[in-house]
mmCIF file of the N, C-alpha and C atoms, coordinates in Angstrom:
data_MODEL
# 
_entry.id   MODEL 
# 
loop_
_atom_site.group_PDB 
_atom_site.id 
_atom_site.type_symbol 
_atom_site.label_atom_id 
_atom_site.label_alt_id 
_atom_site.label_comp_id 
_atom_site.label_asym_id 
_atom_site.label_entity_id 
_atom_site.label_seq_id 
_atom_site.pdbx_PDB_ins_code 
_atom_site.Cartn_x 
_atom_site.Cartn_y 
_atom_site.Cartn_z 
_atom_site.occupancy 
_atom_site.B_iso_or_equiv 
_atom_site.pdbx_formal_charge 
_atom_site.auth_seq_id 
_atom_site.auth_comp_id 
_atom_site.auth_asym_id 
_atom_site.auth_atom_id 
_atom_site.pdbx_PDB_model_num 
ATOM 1   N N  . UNK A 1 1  ? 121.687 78.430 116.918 1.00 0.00 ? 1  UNK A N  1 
ATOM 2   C CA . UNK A 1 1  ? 120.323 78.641 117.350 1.00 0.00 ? 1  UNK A CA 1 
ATOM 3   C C  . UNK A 1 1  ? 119.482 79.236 116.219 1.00 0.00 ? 1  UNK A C  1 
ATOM 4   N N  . UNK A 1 2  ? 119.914 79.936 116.161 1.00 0.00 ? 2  UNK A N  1 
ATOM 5   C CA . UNK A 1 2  ? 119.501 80.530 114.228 1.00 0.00 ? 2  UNK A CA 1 
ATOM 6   C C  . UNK A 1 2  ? 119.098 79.613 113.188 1.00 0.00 ? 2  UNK A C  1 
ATOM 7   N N  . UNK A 1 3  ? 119.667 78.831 113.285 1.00 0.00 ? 3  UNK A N  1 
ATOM 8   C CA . UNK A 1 3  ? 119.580 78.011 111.953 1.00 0.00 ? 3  UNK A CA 1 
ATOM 9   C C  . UNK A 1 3  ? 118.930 76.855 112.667 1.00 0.00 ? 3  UNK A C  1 
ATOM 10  N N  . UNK A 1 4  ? 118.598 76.606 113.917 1.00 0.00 ? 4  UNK A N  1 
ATOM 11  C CA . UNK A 1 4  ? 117.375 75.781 114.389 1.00 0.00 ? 4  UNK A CA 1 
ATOM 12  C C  . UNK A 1 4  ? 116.192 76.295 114.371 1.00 0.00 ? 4  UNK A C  1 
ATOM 13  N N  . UNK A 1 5  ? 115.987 77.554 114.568 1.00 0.00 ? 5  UNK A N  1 
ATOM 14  C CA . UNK A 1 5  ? 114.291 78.354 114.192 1.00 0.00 ? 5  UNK A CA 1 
ATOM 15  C C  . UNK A 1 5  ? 113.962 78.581 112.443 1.00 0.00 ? 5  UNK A C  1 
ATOM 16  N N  . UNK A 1 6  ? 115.149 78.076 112.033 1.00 0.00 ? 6  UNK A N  1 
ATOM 17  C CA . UNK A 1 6  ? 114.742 78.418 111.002 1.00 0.00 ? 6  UNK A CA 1 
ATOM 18  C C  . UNK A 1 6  ? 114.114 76.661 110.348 1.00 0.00 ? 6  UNK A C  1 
ATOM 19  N N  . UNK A 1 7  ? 115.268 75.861 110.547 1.00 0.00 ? 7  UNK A N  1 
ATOM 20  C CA . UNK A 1 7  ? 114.675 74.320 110.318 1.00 0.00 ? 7  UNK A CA 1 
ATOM 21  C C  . UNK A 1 7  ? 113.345 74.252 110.834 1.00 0.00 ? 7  UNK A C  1 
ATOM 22  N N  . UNK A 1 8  ? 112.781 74.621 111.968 1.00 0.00 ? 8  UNK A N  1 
ATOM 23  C CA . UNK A 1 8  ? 112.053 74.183 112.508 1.00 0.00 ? 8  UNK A CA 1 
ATOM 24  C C  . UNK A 1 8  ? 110.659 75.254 112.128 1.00 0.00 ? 8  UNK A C  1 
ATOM 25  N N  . UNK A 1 9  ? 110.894 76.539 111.283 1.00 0.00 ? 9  UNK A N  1 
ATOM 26  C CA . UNK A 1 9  ? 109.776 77.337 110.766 1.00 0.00 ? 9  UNK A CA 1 
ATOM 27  C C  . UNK A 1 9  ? 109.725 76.984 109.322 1.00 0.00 ? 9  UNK A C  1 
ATOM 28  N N  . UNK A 1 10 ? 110.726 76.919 108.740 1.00 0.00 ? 10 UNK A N  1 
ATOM 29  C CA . UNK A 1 10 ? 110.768 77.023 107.408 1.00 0.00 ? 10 UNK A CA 1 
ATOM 30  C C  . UNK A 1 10 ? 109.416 75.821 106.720 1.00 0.00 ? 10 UNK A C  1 
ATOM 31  N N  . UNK A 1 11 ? 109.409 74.566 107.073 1.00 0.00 ? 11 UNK A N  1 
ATOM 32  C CA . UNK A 1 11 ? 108.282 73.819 107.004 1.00 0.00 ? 11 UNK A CA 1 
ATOM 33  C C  . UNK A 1 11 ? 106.851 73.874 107.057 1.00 0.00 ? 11 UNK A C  1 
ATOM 34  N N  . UNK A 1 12 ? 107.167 74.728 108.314 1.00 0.00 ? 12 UNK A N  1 
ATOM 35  C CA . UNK A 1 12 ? 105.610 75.116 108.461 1.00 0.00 ? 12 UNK A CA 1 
ATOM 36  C C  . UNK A 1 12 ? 104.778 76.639 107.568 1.00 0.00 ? 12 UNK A C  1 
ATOM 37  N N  . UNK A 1 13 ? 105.405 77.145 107.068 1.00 0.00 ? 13 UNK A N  1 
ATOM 38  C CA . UNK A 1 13 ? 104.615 78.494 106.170 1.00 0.00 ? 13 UNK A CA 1 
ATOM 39  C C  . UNK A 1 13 ? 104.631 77.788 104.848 1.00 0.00 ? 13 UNK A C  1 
ATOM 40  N N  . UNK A 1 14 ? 103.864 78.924 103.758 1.00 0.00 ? 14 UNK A N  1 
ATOM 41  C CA . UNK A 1 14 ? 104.049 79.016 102.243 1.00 0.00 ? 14 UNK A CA 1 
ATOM 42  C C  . UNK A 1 14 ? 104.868 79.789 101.850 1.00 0.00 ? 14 UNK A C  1 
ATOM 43  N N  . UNK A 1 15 ? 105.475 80.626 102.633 1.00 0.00 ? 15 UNK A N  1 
ATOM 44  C CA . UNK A 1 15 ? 106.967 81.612 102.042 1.00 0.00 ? 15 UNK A CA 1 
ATOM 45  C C  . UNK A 1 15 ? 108.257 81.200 102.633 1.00 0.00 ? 15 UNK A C  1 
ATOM 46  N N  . UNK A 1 16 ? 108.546 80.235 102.845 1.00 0.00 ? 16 UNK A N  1 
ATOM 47  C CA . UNK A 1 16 ? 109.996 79.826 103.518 1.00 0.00 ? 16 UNK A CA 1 
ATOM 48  C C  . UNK A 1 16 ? 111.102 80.747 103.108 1.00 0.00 ? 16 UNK A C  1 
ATOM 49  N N  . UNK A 1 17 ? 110.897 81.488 102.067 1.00 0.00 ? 17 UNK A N  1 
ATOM 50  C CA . UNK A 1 17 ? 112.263 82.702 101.425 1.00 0.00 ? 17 UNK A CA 1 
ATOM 51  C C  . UNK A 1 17 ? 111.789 83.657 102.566 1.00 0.00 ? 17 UNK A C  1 
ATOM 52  N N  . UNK A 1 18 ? 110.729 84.280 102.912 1.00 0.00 ? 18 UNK A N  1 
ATOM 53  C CA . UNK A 1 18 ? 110.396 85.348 103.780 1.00 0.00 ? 18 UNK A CA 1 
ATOM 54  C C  . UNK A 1 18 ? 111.202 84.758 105.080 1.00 0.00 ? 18 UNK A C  1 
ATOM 55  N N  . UNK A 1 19 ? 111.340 83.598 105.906 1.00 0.00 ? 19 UNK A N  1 
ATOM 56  C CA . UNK A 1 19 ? 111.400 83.558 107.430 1.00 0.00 ? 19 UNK A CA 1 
ATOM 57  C C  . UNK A 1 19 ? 113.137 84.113 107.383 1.00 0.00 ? 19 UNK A C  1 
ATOM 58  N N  . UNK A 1 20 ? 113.313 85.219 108.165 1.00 0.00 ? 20 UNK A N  1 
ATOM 59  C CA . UNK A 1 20 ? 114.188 85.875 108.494 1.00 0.00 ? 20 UNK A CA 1 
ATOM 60  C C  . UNK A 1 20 ? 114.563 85.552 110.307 1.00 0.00 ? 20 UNK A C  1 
ATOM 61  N N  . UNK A 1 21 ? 115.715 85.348 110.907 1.00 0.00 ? 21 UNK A N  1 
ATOM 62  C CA . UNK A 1 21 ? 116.027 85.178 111.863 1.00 0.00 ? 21 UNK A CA 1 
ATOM 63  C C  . UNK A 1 21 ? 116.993 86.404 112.805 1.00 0.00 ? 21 UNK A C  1 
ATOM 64  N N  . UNK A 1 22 ? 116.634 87.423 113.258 1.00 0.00 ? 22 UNK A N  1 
ATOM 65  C CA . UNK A 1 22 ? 117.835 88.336 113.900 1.00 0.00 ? 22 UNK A CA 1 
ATOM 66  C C  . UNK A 1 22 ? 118.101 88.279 115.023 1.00 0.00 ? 22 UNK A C  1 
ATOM 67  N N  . UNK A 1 23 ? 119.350 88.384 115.427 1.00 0.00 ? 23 UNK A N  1 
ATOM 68  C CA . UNK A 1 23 ? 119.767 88.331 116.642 1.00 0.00 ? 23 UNK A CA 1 
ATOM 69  C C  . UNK A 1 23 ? 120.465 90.080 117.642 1.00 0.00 ? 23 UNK A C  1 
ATOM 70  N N  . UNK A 1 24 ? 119.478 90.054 118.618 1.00 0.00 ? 24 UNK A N  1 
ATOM 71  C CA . UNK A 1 24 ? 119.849 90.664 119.326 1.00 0.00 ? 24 UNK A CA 1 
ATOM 72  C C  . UNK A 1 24 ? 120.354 90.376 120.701 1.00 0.00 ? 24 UNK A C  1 
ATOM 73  N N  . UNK A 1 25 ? 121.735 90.979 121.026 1.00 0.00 ? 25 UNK A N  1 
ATOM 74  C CA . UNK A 1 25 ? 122.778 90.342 122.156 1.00 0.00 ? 25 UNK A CA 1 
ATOM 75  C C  . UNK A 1 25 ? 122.629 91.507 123.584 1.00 0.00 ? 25 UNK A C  1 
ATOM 76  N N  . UNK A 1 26 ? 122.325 90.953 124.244 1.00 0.00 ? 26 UNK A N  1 
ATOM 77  C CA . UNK A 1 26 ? 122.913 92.586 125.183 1.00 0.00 ? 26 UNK A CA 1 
ATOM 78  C C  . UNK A 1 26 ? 123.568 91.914 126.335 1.00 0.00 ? 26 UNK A C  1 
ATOM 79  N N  . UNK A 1 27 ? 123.836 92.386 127.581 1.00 0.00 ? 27 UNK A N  1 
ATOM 80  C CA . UNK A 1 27 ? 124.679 91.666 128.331 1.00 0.00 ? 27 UNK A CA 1 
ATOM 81  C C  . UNK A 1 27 ? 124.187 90.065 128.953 1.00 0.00 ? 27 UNK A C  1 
ATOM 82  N N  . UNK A 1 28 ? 122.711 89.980 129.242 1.00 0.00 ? 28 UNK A N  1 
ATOM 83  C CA . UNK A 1 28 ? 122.811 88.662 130.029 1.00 0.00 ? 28 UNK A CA 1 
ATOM 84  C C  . UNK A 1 28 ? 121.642 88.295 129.245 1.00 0.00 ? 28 UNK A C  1 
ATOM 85  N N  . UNK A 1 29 ? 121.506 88.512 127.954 1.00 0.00 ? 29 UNK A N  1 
ATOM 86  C CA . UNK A 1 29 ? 120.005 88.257 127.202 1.00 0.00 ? 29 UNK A CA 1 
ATOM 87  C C  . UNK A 1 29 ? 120.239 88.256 126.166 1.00 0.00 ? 29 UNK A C  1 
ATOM 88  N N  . UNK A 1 30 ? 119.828 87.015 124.956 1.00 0.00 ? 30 UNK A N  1 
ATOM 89  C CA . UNK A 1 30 ? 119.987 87.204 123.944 1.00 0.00 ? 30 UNK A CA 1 
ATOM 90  C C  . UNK A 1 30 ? 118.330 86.920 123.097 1.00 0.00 ? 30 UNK A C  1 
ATOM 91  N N  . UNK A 1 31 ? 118.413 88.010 122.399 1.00 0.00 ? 31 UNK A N  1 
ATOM 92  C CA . UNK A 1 31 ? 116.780 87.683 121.572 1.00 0.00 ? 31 UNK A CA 1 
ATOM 93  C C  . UNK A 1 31 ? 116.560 87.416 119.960 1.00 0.00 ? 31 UNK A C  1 
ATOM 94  N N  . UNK A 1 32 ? 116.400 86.435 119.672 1.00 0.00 ? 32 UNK A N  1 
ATOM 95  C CA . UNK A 1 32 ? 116.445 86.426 118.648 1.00 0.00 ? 32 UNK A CA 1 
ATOM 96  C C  . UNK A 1 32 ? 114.343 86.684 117.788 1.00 0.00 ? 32 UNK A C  1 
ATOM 97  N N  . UNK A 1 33 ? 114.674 87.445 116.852 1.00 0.00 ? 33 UNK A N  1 
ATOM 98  C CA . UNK A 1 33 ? 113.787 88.213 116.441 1.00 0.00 ? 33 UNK A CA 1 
ATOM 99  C C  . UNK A 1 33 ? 113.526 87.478 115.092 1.00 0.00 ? 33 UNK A C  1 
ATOM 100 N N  . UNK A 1 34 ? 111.862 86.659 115.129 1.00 0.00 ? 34 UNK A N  1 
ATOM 101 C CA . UNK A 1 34 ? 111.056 86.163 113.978 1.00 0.00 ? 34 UNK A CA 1 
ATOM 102 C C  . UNK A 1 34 ? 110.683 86.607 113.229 1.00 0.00 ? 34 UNK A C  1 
ATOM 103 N N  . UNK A 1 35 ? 110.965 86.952 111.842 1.00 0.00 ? 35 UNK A N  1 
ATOM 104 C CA . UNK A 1 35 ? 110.152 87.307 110.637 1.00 0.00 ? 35 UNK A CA 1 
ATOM 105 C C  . UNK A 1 35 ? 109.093 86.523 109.792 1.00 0.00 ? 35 UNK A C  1 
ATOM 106 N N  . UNK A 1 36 ? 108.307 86.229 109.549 1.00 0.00 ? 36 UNK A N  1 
ATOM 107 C CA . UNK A 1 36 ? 107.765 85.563 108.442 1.00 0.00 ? 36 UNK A CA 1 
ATOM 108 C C  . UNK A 1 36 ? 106.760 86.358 107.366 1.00 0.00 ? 36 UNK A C  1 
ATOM 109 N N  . UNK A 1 37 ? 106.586 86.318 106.559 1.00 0.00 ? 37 UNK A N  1 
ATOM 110 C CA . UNK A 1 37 ? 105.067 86.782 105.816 1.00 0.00 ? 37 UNK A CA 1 
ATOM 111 C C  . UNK A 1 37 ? 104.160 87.026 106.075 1.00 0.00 ? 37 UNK A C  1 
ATOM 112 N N  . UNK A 1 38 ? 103.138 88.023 106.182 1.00 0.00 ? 38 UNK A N  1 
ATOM 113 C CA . UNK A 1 38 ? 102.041 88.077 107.010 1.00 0.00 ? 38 UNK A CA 1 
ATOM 114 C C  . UNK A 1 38 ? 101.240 87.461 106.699 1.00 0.00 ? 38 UNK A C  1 
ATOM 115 N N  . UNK A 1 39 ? 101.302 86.775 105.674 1.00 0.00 ? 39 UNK A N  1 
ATOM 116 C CA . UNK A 1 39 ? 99.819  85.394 105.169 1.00 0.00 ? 39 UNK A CA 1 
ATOM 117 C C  . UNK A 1 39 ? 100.239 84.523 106.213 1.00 0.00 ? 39 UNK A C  1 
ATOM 118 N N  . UNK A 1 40 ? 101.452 84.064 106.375 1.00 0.00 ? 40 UNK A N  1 
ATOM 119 C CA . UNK A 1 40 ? 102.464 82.634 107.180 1.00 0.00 ? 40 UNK A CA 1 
ATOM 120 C C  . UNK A 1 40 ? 102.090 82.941 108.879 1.00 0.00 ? 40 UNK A C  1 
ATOM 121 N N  . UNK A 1 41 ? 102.268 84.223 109.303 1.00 0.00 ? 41 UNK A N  1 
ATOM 122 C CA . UNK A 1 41 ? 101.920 84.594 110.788 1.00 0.00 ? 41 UNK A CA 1 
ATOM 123 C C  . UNK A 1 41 ? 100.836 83.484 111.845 1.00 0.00 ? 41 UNK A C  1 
ATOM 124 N N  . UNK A 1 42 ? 99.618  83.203 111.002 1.00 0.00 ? 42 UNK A N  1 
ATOM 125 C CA . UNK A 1 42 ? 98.679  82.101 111.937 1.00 0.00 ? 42 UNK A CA 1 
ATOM 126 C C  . UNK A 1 42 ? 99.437  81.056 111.812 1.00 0.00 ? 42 UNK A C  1 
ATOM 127 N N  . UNK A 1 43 ? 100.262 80.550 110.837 1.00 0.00 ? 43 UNK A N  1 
ATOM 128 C CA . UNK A 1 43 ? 101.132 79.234 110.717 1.00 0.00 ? 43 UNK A CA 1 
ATOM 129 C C  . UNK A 1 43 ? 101.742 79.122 111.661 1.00 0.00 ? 43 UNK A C  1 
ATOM 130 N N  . UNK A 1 44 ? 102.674 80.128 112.119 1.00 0.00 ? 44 UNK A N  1 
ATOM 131 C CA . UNK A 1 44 ? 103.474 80.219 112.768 1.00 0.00 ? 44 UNK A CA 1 
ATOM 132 C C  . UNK A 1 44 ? 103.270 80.055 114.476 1.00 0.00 ? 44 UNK A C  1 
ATOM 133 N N  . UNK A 1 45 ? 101.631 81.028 114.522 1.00 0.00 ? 45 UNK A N  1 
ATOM 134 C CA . UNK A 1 45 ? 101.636 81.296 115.701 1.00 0.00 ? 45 UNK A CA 1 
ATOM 135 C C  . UNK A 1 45 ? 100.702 80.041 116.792 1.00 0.00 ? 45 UNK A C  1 
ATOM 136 N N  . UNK A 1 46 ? 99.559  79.137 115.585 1.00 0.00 ? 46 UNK A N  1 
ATOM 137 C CA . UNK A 1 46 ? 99.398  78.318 115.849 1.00 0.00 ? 46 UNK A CA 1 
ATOM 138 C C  . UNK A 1 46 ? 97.882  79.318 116.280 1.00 0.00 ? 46 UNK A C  1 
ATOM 139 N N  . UNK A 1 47 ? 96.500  77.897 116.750 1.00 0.00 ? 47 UNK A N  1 
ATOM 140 C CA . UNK A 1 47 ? 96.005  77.858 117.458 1.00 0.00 ? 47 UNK A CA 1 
ATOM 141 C C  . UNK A 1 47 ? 95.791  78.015 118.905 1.00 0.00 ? 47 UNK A C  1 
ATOM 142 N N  . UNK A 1 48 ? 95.395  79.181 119.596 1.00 0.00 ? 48 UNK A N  1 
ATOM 143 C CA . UNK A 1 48 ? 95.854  79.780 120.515 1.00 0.00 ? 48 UNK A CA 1 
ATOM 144 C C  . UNK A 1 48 ? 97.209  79.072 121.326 1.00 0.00 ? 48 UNK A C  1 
ATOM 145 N N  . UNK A 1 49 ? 98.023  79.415 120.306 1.00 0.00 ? 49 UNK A N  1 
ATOM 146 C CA . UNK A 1 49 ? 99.303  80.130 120.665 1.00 0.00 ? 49 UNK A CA 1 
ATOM 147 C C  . UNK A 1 49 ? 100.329 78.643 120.506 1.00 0.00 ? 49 UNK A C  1 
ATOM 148 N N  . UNK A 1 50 ? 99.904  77.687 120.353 1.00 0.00 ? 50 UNK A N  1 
ATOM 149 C CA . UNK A 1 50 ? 100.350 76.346 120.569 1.00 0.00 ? 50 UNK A CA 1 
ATOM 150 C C  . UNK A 1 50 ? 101.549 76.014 120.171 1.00 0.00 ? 50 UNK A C  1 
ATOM 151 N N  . UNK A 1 51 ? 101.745 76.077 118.578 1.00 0.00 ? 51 UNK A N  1 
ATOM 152 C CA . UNK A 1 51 ? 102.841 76.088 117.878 1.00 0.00 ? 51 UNK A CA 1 
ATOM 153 C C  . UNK A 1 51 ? 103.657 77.046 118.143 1.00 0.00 ? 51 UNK A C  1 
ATOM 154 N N  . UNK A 1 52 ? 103.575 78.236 118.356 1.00 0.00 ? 52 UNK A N  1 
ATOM 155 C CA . UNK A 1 52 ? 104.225 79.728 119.231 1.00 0.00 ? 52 UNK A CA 1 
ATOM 156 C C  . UNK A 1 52 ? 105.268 78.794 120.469 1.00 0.00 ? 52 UNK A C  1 
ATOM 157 N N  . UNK A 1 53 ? 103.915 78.503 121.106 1.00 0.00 ? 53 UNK A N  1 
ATOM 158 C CA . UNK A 1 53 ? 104.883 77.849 122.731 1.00 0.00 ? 53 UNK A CA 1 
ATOM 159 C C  . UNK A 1 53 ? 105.700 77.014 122.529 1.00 0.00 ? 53 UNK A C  1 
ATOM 160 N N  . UNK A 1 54 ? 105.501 76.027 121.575 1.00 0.00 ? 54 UNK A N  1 
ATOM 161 C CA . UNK A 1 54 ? 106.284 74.359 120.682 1.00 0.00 ? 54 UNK A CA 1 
ATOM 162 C C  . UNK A 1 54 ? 107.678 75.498 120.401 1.00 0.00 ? 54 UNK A C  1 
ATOM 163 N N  . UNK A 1 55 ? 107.521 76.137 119.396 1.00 0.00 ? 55 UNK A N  1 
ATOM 164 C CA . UNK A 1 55 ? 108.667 76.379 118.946 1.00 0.00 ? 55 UNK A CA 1 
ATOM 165 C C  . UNK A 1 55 ? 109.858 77.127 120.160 1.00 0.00 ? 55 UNK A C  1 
ATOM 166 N N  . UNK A 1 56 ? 109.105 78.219 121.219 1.00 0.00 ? 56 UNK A N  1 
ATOM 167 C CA . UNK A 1 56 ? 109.769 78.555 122.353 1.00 0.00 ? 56 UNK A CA 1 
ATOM 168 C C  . UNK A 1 56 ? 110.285 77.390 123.280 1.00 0.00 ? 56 UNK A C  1 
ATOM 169 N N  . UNK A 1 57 ? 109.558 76.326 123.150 1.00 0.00 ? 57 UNK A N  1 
ATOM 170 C CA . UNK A 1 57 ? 110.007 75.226 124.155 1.00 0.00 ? 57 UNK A CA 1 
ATOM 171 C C  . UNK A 1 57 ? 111.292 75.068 123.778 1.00 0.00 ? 57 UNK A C  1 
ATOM 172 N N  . UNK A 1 58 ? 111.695 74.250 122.421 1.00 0.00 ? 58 UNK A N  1 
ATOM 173 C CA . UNK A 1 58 ? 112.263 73.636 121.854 1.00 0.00 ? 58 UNK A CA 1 
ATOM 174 C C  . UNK A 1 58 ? 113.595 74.632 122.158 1.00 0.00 ? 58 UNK A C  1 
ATOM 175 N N  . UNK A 1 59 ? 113.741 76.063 121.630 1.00 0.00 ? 59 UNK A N  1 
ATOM 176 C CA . UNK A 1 59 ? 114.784 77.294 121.648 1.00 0.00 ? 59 UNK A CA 1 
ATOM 177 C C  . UNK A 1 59 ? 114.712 77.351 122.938 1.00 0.00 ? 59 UNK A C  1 
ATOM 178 N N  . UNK A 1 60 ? 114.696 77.608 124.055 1.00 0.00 ? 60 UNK A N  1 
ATOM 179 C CA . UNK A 1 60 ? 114.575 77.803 125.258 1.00 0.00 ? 60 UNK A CA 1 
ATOM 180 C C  . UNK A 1 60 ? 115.356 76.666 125.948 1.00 0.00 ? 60 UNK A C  1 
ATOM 181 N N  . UNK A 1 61 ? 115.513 74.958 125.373 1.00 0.00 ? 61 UNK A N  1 
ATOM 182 C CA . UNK A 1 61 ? 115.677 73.863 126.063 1.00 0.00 ? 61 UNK A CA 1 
ATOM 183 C C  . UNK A 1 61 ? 117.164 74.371 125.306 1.00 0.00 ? 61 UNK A C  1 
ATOM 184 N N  . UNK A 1 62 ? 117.119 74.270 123.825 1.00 0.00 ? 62 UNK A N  1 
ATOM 185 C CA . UNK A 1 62 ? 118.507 74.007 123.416 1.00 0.00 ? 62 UNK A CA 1 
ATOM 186 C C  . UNK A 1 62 ? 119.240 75.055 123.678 1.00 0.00 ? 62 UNK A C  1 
ATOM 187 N N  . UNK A 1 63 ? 119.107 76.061 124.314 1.00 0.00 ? 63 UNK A N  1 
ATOM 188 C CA . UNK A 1 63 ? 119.844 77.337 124.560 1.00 0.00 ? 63 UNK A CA 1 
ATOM 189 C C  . UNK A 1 63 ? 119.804 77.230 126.507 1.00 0.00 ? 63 UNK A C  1 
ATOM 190 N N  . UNK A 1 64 ? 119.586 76.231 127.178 1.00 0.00 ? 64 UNK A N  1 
ATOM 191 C CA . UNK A 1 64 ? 119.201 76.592 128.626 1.00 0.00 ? 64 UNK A CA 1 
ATOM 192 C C  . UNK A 1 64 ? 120.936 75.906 128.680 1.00 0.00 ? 64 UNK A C  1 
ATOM 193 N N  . UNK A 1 65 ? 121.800 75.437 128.313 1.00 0.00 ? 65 UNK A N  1 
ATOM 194 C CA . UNK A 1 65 ? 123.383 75.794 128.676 1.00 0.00 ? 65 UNK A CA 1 
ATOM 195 C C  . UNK A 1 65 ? 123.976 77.081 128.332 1.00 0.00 ? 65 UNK A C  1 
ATOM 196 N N  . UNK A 1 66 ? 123.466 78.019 127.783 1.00 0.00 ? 66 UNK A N  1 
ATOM 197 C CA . UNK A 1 66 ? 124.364 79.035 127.506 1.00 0.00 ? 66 UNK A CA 1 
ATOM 198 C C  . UNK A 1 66 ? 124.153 79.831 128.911 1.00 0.00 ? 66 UNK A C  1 
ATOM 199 N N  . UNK A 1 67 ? 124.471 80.922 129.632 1.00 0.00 ? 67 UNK A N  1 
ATOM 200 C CA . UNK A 1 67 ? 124.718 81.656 130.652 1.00 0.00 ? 67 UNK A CA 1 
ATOM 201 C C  . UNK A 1 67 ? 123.785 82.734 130.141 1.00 0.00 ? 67 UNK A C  1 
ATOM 202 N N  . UNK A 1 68 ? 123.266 82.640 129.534 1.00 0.00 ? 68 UNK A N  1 
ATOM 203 C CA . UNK A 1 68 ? 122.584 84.621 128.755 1.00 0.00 ? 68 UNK A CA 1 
ATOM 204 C C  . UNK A 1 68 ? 121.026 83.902 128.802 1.00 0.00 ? 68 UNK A C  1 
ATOM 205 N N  . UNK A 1 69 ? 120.197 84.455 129.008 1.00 0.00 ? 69 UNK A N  1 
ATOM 206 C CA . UNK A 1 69 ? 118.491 84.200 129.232 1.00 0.00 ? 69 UNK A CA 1 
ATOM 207 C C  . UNK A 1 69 ? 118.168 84.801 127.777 1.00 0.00 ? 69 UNK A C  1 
ATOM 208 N N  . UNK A 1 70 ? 117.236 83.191 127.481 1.00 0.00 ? 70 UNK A N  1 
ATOM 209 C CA . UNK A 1 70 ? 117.092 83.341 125.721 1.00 0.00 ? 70 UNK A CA 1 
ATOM 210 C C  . UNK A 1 70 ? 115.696 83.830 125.319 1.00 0.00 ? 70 UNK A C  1 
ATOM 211 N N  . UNK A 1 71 ? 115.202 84.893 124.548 1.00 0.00 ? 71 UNK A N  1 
ATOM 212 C CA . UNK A 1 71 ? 114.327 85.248 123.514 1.00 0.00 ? 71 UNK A CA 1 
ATOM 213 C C  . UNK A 1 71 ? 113.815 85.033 122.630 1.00 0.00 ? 71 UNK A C  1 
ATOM 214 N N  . UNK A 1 72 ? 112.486 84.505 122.241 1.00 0.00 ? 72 UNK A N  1 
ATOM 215 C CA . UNK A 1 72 ? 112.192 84.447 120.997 1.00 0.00 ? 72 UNK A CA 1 
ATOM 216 C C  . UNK A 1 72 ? 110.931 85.495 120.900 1.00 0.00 ? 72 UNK A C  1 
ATOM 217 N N  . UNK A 1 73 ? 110.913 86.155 119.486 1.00 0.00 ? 73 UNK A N  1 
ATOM 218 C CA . UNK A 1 73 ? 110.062 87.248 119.308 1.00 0.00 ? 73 UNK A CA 1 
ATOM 219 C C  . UNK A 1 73 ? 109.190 87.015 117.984 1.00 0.00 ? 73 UNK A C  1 
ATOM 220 N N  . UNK A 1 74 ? 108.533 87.183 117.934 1.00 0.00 ? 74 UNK A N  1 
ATOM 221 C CA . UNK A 1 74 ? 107.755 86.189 116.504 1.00 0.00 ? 74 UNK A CA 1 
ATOM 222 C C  . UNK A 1 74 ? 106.873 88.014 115.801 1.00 0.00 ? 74 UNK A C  1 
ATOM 223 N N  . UNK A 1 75 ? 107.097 88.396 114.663 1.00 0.00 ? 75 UNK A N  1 
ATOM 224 C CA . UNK A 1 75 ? 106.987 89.500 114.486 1.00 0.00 ? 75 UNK A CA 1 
ATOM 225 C C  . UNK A 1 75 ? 106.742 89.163 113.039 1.00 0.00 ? 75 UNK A C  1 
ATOM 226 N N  . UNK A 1 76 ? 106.548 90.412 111.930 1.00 0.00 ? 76 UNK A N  1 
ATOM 227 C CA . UNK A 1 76 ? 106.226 90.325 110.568 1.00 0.00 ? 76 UNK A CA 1 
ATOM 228 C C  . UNK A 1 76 ? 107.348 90.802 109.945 1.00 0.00 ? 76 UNK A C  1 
# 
C-alpha cells in the first residue's frame, strides 16, 4: 500500500525525493501518513480537494480486503 501512494504521488509534485509514506497500525485501523513539500501540498491536494479524494478512492478500494479500516493523512 505504501509503495502505491507513493507511485501514484510521486508524479504529481516537483519534489518526488520529499514524498515520504508512514505507517501507523493500531488494532482495527491502519493510517498511513502523507508527506510532501510544502510548495507540492496544492499538487497534492488538488482543486477543492479533488485529487485528495482520487488518491483516497484508489487506497481505500485497494485496501477494502484487508480486515483493519484504512487511513490516509496528507500532511507536510
Amino acid at each position: 500500500m505504501k509503495q502505491l501512494i507513493e507511485t501514484i504521488v510521486k508524479p504529481l509534485v516537483d519534489f518526488p525525493e520529499d514524498v515520504h509514506v508512514d505507517v501507523v497500525e493500531d488494532d482495527n485501523r491502519v493510517t498511513y501518513q502523507l508527506s510532501v513539500n510544502k510548495t507540492d501540498m496544492g499538487k497534492v491536494i488538488g482543486k477543492q480537494g479533488r485529487v485528495a479524494k482520487a488518491i483516497r478512492t484508489v487506497v481505500y478500494a485497494a485496501g477494502s480486503s484487508q480486515q483493519k479500516k484504512i487511513f490516509l493523512e496528507i500532511g507536510e
